[in-house]
C-alpha positions as CSV (number, residue, x, y, z in Angstrom):
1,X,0.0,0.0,0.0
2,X,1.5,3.3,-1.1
3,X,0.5,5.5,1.8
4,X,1.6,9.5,2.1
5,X,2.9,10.2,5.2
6,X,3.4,13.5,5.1
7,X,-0.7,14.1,3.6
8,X,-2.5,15.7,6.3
9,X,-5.3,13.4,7.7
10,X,-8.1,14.7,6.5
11,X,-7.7,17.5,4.9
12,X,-10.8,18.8,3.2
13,X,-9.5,19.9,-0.2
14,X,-13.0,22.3,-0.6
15,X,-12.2,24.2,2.6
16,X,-8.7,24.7,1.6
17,X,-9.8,26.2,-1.3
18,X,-12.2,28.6,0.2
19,X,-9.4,29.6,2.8
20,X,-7.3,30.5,-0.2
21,X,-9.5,32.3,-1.5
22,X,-9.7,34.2,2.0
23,X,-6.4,34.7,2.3
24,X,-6.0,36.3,-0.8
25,X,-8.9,39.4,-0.7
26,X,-7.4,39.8,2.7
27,X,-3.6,40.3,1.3
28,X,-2.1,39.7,5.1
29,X,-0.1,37.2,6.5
30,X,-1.4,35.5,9.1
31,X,0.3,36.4,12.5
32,X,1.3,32.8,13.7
33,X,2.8,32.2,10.1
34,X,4.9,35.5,9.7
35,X,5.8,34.5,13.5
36,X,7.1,30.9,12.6
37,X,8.5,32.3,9.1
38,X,10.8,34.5,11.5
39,X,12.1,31.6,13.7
40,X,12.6,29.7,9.9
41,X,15.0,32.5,8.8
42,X,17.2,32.4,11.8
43,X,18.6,28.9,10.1
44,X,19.5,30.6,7.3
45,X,22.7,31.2,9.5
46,X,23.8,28.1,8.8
47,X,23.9,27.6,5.2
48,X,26.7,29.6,3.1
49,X,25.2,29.0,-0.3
50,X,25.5,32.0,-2.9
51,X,21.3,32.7,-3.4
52,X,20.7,34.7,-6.4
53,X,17.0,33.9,-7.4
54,X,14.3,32.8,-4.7
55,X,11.2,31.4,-4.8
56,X,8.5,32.0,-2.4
57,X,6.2,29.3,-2.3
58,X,2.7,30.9,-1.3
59,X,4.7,33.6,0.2
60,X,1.8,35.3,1.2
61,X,0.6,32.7,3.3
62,X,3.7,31.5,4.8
63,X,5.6,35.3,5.0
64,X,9.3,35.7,5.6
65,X,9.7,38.0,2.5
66,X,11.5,41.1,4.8
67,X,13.3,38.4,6.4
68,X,14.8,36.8,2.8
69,X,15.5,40.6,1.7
70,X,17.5,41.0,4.9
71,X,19.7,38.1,4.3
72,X,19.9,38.3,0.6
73,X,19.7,41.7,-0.1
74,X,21.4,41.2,-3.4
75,X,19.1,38.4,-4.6
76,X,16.1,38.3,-6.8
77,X,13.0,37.4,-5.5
78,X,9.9,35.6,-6.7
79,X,6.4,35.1,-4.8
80,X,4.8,32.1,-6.8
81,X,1.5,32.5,-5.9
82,X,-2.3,31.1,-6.7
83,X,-3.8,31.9,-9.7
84,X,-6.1,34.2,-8.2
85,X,-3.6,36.6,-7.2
86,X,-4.2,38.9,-10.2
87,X,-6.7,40.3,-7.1
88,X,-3.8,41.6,-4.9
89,X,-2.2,44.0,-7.4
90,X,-4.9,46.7,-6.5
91,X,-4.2,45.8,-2.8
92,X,-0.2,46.5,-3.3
93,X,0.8,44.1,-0.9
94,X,4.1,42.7,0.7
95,X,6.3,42.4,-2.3
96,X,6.1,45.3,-3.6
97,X,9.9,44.8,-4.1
98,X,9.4,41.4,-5.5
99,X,8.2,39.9,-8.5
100,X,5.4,37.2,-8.5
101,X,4.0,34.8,-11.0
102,X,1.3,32.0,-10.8
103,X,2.2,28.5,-9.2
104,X,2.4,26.5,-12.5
105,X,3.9,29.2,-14.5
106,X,7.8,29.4,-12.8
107,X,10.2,28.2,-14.7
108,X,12.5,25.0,-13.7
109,X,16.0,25.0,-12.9
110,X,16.3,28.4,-12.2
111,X,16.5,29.1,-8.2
112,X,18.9,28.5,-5.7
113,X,16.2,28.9,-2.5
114,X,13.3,27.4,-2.9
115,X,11.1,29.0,0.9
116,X,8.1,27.5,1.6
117,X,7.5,27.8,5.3
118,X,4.4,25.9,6.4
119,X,4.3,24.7,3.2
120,X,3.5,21.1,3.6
121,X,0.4,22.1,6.7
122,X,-2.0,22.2,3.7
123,X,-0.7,20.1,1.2
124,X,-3.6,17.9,-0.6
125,X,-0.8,16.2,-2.7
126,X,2.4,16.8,-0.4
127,X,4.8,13.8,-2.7
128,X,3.4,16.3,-6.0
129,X,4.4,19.2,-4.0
130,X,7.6,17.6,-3.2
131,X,8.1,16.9,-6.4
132,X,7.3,20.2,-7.8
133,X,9.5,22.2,-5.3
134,X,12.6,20.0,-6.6
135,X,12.3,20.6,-10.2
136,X,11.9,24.2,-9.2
137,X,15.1,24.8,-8.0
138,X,18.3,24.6,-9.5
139,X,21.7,21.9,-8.9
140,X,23.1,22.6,-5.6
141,X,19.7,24.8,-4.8
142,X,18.1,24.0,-1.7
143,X,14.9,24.2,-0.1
144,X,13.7,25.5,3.5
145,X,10.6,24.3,4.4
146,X,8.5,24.5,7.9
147,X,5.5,22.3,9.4
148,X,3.2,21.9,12.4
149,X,4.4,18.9,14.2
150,X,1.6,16.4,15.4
151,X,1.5,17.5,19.1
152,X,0.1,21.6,17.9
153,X,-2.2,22.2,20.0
154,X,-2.9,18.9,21.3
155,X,-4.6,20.6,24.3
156,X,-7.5,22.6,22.3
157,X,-7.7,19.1,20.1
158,X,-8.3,16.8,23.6
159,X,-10.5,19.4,24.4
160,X,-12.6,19.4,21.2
161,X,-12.4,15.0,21.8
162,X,-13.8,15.5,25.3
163,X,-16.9,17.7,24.9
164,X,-17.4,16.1,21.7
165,X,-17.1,19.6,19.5
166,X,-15.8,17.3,16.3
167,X,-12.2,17.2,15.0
168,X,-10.6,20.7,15.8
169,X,-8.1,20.5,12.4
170,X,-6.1,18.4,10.3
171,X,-3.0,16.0,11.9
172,X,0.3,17.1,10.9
173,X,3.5,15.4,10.1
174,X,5.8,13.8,12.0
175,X,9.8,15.0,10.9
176,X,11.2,12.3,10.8
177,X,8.3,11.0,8.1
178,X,9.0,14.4,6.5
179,X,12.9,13.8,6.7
180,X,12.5,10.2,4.8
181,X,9.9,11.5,2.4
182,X,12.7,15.0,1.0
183,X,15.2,11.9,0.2
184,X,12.4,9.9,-1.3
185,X,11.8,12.8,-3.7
186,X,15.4,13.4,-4.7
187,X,16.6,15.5,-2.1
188,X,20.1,15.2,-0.3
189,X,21.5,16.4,3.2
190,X,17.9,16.9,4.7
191,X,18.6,18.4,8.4
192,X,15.3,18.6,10.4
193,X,14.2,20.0,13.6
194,X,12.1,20.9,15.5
195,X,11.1,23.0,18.9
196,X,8.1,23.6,21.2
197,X,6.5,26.8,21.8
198,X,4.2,27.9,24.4
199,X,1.7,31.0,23.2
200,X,-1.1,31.9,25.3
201,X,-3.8,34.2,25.1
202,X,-5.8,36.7,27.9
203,X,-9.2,34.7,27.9
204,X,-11.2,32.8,25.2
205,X,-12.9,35.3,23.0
206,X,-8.6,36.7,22.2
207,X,-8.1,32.6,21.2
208,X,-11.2,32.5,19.4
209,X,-10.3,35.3,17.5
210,X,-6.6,34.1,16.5
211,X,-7.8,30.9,15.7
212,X,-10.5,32.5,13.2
213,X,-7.1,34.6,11.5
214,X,-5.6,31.6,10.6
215,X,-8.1,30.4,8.8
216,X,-10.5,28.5,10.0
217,X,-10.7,24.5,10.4
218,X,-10.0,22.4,6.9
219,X,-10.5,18.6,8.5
220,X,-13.3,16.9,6.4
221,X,-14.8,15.8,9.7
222,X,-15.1,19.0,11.0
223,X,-18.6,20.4,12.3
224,X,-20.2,22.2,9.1
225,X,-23.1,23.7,10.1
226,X,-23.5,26.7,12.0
227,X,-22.5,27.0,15.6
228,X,-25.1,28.4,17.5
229,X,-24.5,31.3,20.5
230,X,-25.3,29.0,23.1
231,X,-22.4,26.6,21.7
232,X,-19.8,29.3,21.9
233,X,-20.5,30.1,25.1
234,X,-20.1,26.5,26.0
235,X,-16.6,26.3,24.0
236,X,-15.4,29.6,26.0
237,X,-16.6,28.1,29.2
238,X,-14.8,24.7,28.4
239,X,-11.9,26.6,27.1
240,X,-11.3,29.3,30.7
241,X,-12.1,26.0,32.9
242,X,-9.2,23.9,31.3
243,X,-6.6,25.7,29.1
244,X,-6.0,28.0,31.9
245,X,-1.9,27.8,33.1
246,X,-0.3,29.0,36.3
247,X,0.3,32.2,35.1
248,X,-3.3,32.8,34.5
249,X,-3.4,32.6,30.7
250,X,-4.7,30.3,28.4
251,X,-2.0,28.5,26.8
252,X,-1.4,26.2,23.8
253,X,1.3,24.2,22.3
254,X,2.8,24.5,19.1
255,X,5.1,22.0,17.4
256,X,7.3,23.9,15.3
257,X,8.9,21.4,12.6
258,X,11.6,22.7,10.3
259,X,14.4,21.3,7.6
260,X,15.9,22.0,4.9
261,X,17.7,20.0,2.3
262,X,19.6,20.3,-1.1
263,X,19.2,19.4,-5.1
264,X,22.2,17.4,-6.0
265,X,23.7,16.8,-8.9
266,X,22.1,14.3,-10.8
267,X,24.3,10.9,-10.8
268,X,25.9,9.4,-13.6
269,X,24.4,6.4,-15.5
270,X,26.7,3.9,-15.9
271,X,25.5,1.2,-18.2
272,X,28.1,-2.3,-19.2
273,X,30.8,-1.0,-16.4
274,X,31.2,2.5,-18.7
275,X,30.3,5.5,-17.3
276,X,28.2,8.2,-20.0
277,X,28.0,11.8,-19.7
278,X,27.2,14.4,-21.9
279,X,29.0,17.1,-22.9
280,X,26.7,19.9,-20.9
281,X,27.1,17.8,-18.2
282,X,30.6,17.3,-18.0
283,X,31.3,21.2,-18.6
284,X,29.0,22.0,-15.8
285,X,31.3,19.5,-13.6
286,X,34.6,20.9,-14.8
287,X,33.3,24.7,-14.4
288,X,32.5,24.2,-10.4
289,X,35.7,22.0,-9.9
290,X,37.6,24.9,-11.3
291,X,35.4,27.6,-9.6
């Protein structure tokens, strides 16, 4: 059985669609995501590669754009966005210094970043995506990506189990299935990591009204009718009698998963004990050997 382990279970692909849609008109990051976009660019540290051309996979949605122009400052930059983004040009938003063109229209080979910070949390297809993001980038290119780890906000989700509210959202990767799966689609050196953060909130209502920024709840399993006003005062009830730390706030946890990992050279075929290159091939070698 081929199963995808980094798919997120249960993912309703219509309500990804509408938040999308959402996020576009709005032309705004989301806080959390321009938060964990942040904590991604600190790795950047680590990684000497020369970056001339970047891709920013949904950039929008997954923000770091002031954090890439800090690090690169000489680089060019490229928001690949949905196809719907023809909207935002009105709205001038956050790459105003940046370029953007639609998903399927970016040309291969070309970028030695690929950024696509919580990239995979919504990924109907994640091996496609996967896929995708290495033909995307050119040899030696690599790719930074970010997910929720399975344990976000495991509190609010045994919450949601006990008073029976339905399932609270979809359940993220593990990175070490994440780590196999970047090799899997032709990636080399993946290093992954990943950290715990605490955020809490003053009371109920300031939770409810972060968790409705992000975008709302995309498991298929979800309730899909509408809640009523007696049901939200029994989810802020739940919420202030059991989410409630020693410091007085209400406080969640988020699993913060993040790697990276490179496009190699492709190997040589060797076919009857003879190794076969072609020409292009072998001149790209010799150039970087003498480089």
């Amino acid at each position: 059985m081929d199963i995808d382990l980094l798919s997120a279970t249960g993912l309703d692909p219509q309500a990804l669609e509408r938040q999308t849609r959402r996020l576009l008109a709005n032309a705004a990051t989301p806080w959390l995501n321009e938060l964990l976009a942040a904590r991604m660019a600190e790795r950047l540290q680590w990684i000497k590669a020369e970056v001339r051309q970047a891709w920013l996979w949904q950039g929008l949605w997954g923000g770091g754009a002031q954090a890439l122009r800090a690090r690169y400052p000489k680089a060019e930059l490229c928001a690949l966005e949905d196809a719907a983004a023809p909207l935002l040009q009105a709205r001038k938003p956050w790459w105003r210094k940046a370029d953007w063109l639609a998903m399927d229209a970016a040309p291969e080979g070309q970028a030695q970043l690929l950024w696509a910070p919580l990239g995979l949390v919504a990924a109907p297809a994640p091996r496609a995506l996967l896929a995708r993001w290495h033909a995307l980038l050119a040899e030696q290119g690599f790719l930074m990506v970010s997910s929720f780890g399975p344990d976000s906000f495991i509190e609010l989700r045994q919450l949601y189990a006990r008073e029976g509210f339905g399932e609270l959202a979809p359940h993220w990767v593990d990175l070490h299935d994440l780590g196999d799966q970047l090799v899997e689609a032709g990636f080399a050196e993946p290093v992954m990591d990943q950290e715990r953060l605490r955020l809490t909130w003053s009371d109920a209502e300031a939770l409810w009204q972060d968790l409705a920024r992000l975008g709302g709840n995309l498991h298929a399993a979800r309730f899909v009718g509408l809640r009523t006003p007696r049901w939200k005062a029994r989810w802020r009830q739940a919420v202030d009698g059991s989410l409630r730390g020693a410091d007085g706030r209400i406080g969640l946890t988020l699993e913060f998963v993040c790697g990276h990992a490179i496009k190699p050279e492709p190997r040589l075929p060797v076919q009857q004990g003879e190794t076969r290159i072609g020409l292009d091939a072998l001149r790209r070698q010799l150039q970087r050997r003498g480089a």
